[in-house]
N, CA, C and O atoms as a MOPAC input file, in Angstrom:
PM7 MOZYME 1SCF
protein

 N     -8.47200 1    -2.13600 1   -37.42300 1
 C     -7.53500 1    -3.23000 1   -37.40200 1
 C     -7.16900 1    -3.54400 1   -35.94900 1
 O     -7.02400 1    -2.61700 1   -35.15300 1
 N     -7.06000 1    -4.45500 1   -35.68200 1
 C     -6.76400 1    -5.10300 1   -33.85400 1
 C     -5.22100 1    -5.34900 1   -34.39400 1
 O     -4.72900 1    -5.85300 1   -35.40300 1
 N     -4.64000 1    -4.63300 1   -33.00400 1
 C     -3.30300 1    -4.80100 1   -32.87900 1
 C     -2.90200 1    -6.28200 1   -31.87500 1
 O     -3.54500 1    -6.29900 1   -30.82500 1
 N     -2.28800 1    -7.05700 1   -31.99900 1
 C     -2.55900 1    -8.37400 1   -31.40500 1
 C     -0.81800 1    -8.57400 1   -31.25200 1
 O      0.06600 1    -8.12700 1   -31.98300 1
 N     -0.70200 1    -9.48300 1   -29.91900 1
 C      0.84300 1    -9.86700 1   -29.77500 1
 C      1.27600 1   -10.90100 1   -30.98100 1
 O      0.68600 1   -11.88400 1   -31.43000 1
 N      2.40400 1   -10.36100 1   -31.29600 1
 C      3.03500 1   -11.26400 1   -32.32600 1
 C      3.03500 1   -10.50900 1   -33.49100 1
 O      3.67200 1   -10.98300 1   -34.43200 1
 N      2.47200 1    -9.44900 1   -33.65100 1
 C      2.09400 1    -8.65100 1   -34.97600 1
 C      3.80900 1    -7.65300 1   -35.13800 1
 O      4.44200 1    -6.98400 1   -34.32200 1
 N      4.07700 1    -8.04800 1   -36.76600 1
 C      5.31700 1    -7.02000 1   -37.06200 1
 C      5.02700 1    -5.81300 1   -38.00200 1
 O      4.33000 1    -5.89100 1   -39.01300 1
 N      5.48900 1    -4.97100 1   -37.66300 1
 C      5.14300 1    -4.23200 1   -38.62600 1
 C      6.35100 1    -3.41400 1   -39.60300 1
 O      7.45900 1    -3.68200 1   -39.13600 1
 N      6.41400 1    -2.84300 1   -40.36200 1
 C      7.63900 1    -2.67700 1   -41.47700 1
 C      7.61900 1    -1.17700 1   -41.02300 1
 O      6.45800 1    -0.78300 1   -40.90700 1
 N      9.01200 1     0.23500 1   -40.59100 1
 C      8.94500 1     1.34500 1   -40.28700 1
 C      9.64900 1     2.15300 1   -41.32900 1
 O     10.78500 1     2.16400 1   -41.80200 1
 N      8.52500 1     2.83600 1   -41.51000 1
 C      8.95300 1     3.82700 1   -43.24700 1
 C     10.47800 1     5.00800 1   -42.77700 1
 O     10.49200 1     5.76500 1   -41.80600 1
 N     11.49700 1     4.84400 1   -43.70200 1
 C     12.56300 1     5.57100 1   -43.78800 1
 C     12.01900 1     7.14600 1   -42.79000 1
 O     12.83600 1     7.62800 1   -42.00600 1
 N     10.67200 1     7.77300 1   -42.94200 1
 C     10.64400 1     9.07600 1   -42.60700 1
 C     11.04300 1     8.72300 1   -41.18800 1
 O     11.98500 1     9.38100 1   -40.74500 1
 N     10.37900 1     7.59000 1   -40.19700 1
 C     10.48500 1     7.61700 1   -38.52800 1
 C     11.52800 1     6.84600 1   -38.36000 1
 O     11.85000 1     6.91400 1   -37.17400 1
 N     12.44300 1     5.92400 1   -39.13000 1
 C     13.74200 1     5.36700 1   -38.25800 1
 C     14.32100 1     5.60200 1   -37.54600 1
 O     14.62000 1     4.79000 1   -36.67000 1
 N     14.88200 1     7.16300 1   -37.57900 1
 C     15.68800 1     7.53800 1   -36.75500 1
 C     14.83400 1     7.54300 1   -35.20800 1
 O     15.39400 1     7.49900 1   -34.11200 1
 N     13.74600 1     7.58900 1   -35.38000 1
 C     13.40800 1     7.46300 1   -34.38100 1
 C     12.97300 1     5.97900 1   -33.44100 1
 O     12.56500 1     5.93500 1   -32.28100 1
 N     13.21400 1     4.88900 1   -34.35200 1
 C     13.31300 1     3.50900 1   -33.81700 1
 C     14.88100 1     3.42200 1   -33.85700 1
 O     15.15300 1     2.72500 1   -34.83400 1
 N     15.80400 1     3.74400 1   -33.35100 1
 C     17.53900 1     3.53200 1   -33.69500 1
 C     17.36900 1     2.78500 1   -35.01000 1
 O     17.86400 1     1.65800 1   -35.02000 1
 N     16.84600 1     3.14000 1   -35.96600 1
 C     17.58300 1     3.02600 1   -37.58300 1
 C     16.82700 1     1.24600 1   -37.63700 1
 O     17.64000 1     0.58000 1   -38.27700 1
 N     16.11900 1     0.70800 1   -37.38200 1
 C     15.57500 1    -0.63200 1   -37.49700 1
 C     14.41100 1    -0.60300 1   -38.57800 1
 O     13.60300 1     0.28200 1   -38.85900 1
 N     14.61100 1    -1.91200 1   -39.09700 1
 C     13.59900 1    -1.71800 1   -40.27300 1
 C     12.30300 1    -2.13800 1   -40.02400 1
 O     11.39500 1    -1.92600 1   -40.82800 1
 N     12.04500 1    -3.09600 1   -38.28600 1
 C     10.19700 1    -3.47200 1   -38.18800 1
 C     10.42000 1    -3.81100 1   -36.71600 1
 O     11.38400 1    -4.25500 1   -36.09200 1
 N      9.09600 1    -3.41700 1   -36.36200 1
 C      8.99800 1    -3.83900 1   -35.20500 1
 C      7.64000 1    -4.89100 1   -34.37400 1
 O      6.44200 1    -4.98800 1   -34.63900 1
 N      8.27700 1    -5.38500 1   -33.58100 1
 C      7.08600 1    -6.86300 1   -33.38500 1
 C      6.47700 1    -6.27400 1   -31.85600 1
 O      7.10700 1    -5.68400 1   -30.97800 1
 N      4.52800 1    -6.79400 1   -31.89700 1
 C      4.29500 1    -6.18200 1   -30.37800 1
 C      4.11700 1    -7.58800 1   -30.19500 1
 O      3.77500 1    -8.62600 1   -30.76100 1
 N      4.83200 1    -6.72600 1   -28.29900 1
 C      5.06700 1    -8.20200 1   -27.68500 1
 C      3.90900 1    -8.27000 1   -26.59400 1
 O      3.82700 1    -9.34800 1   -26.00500 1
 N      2.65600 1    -6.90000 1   -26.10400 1
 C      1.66500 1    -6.95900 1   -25.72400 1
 C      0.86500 1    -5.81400 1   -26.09600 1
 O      1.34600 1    -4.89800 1   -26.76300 1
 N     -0.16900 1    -5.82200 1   -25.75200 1
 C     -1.46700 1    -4.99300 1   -26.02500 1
 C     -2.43900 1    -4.58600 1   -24.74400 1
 O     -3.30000 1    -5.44600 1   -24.55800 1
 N     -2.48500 1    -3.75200 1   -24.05200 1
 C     -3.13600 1    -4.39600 1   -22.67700 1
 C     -4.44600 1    -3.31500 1   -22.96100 1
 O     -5.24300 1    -3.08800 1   -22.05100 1
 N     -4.59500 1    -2.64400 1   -24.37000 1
 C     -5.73400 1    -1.81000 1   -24.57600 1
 C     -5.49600 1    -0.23900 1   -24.68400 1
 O     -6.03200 1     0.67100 1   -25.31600 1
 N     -4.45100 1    -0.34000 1   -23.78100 1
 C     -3.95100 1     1.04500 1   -23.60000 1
 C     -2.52400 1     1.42400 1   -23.95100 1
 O     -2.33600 1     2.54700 1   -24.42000 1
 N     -1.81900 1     0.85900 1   -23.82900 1
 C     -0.45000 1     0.89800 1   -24.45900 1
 C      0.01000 1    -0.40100 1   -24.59600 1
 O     -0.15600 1    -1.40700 1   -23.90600 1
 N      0.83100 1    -0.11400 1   -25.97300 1
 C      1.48500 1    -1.47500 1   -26.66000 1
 C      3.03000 1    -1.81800 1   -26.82200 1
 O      3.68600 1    -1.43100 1   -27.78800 1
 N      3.52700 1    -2.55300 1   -25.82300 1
 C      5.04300 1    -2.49900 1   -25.72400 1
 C      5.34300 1    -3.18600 1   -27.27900 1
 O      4.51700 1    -3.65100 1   -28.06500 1
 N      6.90800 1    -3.06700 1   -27.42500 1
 C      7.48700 1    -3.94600 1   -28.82600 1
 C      8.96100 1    -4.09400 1   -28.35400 1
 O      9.62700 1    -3.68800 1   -27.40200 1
 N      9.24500 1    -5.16600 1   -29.89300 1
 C     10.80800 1    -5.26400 1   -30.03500 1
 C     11.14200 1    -4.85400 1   -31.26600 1
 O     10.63300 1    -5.14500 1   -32.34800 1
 N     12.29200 1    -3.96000 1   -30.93100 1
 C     12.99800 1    -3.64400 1   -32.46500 1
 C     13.91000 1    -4.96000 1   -32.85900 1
 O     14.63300 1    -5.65400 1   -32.14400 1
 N     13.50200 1    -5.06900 1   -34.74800 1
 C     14.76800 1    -6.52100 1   -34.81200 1
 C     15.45000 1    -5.99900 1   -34.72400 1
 O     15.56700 1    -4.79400 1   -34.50400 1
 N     16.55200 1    -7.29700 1   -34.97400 1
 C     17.93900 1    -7.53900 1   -34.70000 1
 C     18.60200 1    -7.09600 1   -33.28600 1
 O     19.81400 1    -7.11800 1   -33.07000 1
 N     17.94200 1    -6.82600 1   -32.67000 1
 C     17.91500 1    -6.66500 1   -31.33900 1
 C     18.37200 1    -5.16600 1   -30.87900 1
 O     19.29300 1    -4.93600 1   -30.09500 1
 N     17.64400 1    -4.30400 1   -31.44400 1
 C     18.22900 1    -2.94000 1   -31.68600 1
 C     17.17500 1    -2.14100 1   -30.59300 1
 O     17.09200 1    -0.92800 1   -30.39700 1
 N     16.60600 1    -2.95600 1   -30.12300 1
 C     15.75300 1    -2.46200 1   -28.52500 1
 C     14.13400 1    -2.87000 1   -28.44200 1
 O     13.63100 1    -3.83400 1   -29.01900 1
 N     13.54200 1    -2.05700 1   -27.72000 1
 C     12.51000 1    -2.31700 1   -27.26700 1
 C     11.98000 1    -1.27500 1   -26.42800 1
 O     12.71700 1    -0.50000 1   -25.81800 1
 N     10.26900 1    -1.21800 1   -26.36200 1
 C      9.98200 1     0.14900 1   -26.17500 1
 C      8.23400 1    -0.09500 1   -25.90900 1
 O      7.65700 1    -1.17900 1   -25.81900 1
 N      7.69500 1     1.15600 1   -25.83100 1
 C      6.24000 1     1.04100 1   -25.66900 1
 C      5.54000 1     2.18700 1   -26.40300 1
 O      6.40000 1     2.80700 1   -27.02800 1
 N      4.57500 1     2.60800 1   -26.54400 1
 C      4.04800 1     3.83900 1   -26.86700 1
 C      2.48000 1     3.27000 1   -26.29300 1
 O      2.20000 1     2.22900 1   -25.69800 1
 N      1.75600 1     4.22100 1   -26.66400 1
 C      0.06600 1     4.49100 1   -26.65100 1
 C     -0.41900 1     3.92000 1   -27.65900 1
 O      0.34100 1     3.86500 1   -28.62600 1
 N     -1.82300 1     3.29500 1   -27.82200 1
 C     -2.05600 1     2.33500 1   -28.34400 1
 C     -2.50700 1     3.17700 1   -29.43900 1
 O     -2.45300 1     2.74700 1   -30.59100 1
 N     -3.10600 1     4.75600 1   -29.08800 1
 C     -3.70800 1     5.40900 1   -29.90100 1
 C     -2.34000 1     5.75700 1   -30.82400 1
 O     -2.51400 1     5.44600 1   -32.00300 1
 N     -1.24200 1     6.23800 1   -30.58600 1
 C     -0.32700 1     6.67500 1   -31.30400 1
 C      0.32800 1     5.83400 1   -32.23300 1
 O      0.88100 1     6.34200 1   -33.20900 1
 N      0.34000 1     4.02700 1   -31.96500 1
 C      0.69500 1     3.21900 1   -33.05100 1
 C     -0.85100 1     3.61400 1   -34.06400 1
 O     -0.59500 1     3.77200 1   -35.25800 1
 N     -1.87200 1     3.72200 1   -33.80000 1
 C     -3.01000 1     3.70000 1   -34.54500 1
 C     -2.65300 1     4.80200 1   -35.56600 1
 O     -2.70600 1     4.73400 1   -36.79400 1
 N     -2.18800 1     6.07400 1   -34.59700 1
 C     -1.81300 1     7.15900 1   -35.67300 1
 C     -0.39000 1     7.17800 1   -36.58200 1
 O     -0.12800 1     8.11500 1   -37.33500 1
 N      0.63700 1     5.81500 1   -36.37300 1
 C      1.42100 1     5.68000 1   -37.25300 1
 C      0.61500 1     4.78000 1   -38.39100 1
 O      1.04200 1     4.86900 1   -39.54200 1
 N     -0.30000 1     4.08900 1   -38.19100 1
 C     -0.56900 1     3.28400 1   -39.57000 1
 C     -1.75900 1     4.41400 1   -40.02400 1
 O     -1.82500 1     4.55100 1   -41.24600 1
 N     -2.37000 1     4.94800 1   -39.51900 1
 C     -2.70300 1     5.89200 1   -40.70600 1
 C     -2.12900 1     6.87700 1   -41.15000 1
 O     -2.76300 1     7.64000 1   -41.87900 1
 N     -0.88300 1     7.11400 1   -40.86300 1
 C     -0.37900 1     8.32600 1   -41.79600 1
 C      0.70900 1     7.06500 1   -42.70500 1
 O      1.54800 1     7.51100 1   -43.48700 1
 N      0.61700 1     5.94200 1   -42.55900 1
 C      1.27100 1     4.91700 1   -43.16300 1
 C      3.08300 1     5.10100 1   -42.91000 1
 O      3.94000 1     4.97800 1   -43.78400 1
 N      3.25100 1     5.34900 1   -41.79300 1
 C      4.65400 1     5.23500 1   -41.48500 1
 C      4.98100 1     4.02500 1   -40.33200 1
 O      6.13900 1     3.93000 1   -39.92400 1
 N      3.87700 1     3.05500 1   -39.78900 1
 C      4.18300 1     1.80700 1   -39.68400 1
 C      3.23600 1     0.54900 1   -41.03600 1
 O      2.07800 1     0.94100 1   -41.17600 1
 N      3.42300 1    -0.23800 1   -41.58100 1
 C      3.09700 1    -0.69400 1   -42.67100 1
 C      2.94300 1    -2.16800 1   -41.74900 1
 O      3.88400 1    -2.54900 1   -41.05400 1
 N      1.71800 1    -2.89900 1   -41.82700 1
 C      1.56400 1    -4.29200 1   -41.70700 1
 C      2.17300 1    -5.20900 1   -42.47600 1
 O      1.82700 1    -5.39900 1   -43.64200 1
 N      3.13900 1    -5.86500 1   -41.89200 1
 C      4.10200 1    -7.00300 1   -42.52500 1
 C      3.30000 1    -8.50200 1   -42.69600 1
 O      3.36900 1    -9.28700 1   -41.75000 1
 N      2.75000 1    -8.77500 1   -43.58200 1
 C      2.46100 1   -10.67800 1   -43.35900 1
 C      2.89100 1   -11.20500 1   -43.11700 1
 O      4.11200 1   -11.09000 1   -43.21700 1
 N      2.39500 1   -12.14500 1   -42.64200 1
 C      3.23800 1   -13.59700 1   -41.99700 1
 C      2.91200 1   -14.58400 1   -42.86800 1
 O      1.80500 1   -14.96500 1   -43.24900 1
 N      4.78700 1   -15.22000 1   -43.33300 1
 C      4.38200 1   -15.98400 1   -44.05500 1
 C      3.77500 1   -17.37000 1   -43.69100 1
 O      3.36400 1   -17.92700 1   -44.70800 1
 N      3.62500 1   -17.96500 1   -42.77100 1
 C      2.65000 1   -18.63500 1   -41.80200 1
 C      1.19100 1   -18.56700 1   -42.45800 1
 O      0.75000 1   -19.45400 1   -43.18800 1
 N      0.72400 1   -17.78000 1   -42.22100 1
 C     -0.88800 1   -17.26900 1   -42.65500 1
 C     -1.00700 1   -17.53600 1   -44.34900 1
 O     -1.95900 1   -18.19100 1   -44.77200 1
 N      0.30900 1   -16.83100 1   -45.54400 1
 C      0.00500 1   -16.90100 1   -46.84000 1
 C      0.15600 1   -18.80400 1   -46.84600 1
 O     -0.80500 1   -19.44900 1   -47.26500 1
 N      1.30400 1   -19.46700 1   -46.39800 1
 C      0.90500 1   -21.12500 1   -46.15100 1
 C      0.24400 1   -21.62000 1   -46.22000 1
 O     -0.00900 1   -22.48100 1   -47.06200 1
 N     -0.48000 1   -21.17300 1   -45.09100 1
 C     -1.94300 1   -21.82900 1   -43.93600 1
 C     -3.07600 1   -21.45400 1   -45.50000 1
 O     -3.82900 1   -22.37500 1   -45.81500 1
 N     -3.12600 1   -20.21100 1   -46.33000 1
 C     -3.70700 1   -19.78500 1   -47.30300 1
 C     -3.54900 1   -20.85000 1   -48.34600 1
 O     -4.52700 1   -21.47600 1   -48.75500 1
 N     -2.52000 1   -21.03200 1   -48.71400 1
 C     -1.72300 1   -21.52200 1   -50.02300 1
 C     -2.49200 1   -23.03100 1   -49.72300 1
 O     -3.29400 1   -23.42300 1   -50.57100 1
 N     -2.22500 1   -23.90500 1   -48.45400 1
 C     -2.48600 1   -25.05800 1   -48.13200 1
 C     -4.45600 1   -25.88200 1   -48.48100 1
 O     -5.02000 1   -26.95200 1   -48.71100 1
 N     -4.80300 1   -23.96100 1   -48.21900 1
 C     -6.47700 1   -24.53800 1   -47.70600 1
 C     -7.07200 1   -24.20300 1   -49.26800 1
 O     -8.09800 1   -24.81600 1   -49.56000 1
 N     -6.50800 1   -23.27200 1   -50.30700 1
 C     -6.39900 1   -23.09200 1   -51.27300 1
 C     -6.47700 1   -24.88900 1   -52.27600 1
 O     -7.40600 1   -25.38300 1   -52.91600 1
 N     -5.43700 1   -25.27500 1   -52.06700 1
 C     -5.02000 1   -26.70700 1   -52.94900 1
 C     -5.71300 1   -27.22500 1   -52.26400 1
 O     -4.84900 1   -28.08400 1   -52.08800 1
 N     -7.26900 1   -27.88300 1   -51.07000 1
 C     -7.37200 1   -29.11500 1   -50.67200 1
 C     -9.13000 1   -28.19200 1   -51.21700 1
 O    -10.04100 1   -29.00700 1   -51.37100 1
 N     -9.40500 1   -27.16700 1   -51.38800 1
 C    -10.70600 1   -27.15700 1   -52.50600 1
 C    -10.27900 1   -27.14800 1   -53.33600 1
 O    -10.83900 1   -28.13100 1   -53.82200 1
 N     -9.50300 1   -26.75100 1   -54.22100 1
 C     -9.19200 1   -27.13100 1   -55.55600 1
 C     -9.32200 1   -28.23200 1   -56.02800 1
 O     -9.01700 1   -28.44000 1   -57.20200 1

């Protein structure tokens, strides 16, 4: 999966405490090697290793959030073959 700016992701109850208690977090770059973010509601911001977000989505304690943008953009291109 490519981690890309703009991407949110949803943080499972086990690691909150370790994001100050926030429920997702958005990356705001990728430079290959480490990937800064923002916690919502404005509860901070931070960086880690690009490998170590890799190793939160496979033990599934960061979860890929959709954008509802994309299910739209889906929904839209959906009804004009129909």
């Amino acid at each position: 999966m490519s981690i890309e700016k703009g991407m949110k992701y949803q943080i499972s109850q086990t690691i909150k405490g370790n994001f100050n208690s926030a429920e997702s977090l958005t990356v705001t770059t990728n430079n290959g090697i480490t990937v800064q973010f923002t916690l919502e509601d404005g509860k901070g911001h931070g960086s880690m290793p690009l490998d170590h977000l890799n190793y939160l989505l496979k033990r599934s304690n960061l979860t890929p959030i959709t954008s509802n943008k994309r299910v739209l953009l889906n929904t839209d291109h959906e009804e004009k073959i129909g």
